[in-house]
N, C-alpha and C positions, 0 to 999 in steps of 0.2 A: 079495518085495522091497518095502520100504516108498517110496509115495509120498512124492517132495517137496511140501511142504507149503509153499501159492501166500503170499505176505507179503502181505496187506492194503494198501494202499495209504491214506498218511497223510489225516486227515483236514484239508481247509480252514480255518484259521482264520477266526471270524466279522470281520464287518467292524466290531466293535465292539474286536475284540481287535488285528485290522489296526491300526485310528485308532490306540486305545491306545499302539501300539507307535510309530507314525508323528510322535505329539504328544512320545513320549518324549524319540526320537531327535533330534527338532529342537530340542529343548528342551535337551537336552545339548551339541548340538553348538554352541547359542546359546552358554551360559553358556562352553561353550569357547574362542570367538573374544572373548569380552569377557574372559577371564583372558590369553591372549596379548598384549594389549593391556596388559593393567596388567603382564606380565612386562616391557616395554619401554618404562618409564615417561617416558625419553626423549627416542626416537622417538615414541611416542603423542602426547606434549603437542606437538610443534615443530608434526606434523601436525595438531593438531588446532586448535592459535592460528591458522594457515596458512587453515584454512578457516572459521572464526570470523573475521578479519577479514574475507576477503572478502565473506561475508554480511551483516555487520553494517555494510560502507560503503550500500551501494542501501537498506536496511533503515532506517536514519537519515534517508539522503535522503528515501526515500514516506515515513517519521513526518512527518518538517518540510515534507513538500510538503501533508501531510492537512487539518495545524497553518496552513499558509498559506492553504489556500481554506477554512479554517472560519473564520480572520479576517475574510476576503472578503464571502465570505456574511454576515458581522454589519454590514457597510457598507451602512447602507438606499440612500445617495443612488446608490447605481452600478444606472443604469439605470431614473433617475426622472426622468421628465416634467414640468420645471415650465413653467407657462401664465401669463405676463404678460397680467395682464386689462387692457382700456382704463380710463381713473383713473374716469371718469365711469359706469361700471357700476352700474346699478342694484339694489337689494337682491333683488327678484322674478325680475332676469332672472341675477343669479349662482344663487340657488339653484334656476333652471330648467337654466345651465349642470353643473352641479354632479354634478344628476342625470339630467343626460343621459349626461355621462361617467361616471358612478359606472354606468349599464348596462350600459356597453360588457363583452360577453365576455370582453373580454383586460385588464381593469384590473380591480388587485386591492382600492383601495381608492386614494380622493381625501382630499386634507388641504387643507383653506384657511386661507391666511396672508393677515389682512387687510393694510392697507397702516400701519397703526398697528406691529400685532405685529412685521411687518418691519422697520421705523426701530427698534424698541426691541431688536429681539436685534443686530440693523447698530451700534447704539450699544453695547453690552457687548462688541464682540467687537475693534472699531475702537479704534485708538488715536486717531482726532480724534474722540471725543464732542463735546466743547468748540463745536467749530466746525459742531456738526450742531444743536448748540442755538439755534446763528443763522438758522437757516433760514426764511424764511417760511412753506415751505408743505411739506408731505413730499413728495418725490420720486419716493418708491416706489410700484410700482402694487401694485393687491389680487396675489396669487399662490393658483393650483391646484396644488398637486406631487401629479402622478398617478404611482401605484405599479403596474405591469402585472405580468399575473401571473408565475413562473416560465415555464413555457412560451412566453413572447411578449420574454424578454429574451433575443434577439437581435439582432442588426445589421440583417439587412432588418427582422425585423415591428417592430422598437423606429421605425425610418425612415419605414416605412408611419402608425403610428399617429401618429408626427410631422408628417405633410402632412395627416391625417383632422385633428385637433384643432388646425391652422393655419387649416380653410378654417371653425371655429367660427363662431359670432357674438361679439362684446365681446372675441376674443380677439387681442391684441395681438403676442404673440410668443411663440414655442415655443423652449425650450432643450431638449438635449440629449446629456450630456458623452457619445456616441461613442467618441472617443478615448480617453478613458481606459477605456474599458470593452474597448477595441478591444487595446486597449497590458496588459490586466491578464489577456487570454484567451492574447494571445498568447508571453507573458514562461511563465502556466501551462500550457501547449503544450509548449513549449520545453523548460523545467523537467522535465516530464514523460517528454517522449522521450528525453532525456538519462539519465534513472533508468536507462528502461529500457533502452537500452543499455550504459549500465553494469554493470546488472543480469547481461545477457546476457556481459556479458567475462566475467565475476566468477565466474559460473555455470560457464562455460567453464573460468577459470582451478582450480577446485573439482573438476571432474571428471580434470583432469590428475593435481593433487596428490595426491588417492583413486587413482588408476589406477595412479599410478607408485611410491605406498606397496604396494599392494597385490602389482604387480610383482618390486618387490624381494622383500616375502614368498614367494615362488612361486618365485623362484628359490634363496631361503635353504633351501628345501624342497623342492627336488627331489628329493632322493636320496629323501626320505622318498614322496614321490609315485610314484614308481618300483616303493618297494617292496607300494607300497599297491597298485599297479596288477599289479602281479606274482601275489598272491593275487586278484585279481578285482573288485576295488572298479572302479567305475564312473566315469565323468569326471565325472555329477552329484552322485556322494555326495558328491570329492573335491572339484566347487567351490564347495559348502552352505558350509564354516567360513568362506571368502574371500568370500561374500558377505555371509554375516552381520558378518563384520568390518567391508565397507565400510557396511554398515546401522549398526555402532554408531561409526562416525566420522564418517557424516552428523546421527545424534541427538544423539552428543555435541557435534559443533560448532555442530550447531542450538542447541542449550542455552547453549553461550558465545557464542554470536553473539547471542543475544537477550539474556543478561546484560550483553555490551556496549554493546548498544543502549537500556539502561535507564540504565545508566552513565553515557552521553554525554549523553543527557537532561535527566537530573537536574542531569549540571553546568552544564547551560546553560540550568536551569529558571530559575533566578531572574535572570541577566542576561536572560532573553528577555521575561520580564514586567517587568523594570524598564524596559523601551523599550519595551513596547507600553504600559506606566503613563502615560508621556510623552504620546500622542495619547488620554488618557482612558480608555482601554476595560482593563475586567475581562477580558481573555482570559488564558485560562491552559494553560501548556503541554500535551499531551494525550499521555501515555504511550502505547506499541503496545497495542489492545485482545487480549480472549480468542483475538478468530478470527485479527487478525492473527498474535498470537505463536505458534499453532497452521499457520499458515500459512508461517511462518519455519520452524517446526522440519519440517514434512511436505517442503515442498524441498529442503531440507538430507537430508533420510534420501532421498527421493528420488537426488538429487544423486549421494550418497553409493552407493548400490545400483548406479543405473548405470553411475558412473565404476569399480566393483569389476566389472561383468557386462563390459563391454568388455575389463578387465585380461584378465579368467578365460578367457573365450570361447576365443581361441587355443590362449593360453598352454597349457593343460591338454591339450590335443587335440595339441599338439606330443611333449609331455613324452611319452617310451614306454621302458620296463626296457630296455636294453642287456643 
């Protein structure tokens, strides 16, 4: 009687062959969720303006909030120190003041405006020159405008360094516009916290819209889900397509949320330099850079993945062949 003859037992595929097979599959079932998409040309678009505007409102906002404190920061006088000297000041003992402050750690640099310089730009800028020609004698004292550094333009150490260079010698009075520095932190505060929770609704409203596209897919698809679950496919194989689908409705909307946001820009580049023309200054409007626009679209696929993983999650683990 002849032995049965024992089968070999298959051999492992290498984990090179594993990968291989692993990059295919995803790779297939990528390009598959992005053809379902364009088979429902649409639903794809309604969904996809849906979440393009919401990102591209907060998106515009931080550009024009960027664009407003780069203005800011070109304003030398916000947060400068000017020093009314006594008129009678002497030449030896201003520039002993001078470079006393010009030491100080927290100043970044002193400018002196004699009292000549001052009457003559006071007279170009004043509509009574006329009457300043009568004068007998110039009214204006010498001026220090002390510039402190970044780090010392604050509310206390700006107040601090205001009673040190009050208790000076020759120095007559110390200005300090406060308030409007006070009124321009607080307005970009504001501004600010406002983004960002708009930001966060928007965000919010993004991950609905993803969820509840992706929903309705899953349920266009059940029977097929059914039957896939019947032969033994898995709940992860079956909810790879549905992610990668909300993966390419968060890119894609990334992508026209940031077309939109260059769009609005533009149309409001040139009326926005024709009004900052008005108070002199070269500023010019500042489009989203590399990292931001990289930053727009990586939230949006974000966005987009999550608001599809929360869809799936149940959804899939409910669904069972009848």
């Amino acid at each position: 009687m002849v032995k049965a003859r024992h089968q070999q037992p298959l051999a492992r595929p290498s984990f090179k062959t594993r990968f291989r097979a692993y990059v295919r599959d995803h790779v297939r079932v990528l390009l598959f969720s992005l053809g379902k998409l364009y088979r429902t040309p649409f639903a794809t678009t309604f969904t996809l303006l849906m979440i393009a505007v919401a990102l591209a409102l907060p998106a515009c906002l931080y550009v024009l909030l960027n664009n407003l404190q780069t203005v800011t920061h070109k304003w030398d006088d916000v947060g400068q120190i000017s020093l009314f000297l006594q008129t009678d000041t002497s030449e030896p003992a201003l520039k002993q003041l001078k470079a006393t402050i010009t030491k100080h750690e927290q100043v970044e640099n002193v400018n002196y405006i004699s009292a000549d310089l001052a009457l003559s730009e006071f007279k170009n800028r004043s509509e009574f020159s006329d009457l300043l020609e009568g004068l007998p004698i110039n009214p204006l004292p010498p001026t220090l405008v002390v510039t402190p550094i970044n780090s010392a333009k604050q509310s206390d150490t700006l107040n601090k360094l205001k009673k040190e260079f009050q208790s000076l010698a020759n120095v007559e009075q110390v200005q300090l516009d406060m308030q409007w520095l006070q009124r321009l932190q607080a307005i970009t505060d504001i501004i600010r916290r406002a983004i960002t929770a708009i930001g966060i609704m928007l965000g919010l409203s993004v991950l609905l819209v993803v969820g509840n596209s992706i929903r309705l897919d899953i349920e266009n698809r059940r029977a097929e889900i059914e039957v896939t679950k019947l032969i033994g496919a898995t709940d992860r194989f079956i909810r790879r397509p549905f992610l990668y689908g909300g993966m390419w409705f968060g890119l894609l909307g990334g992508i026209l949320a940031l077309l939109l946001v260059f769009i609005v820009l533009l149309v409001i580049r040139q009326p926005a330099q024709d009004l900052v023309g008005l108070y002199n200054s070269d500023f010019k409007l500042m489009l989203p850079s590399f990292i931001q626009s990289i930053s727009l679209i990586g939230s949006s696929i974000f966005l987009g993945l999550f608001g599809s993983w929360l869809a799936v999650g149940h959804r899939i683990a409910k669904i069972q062949p009848s």
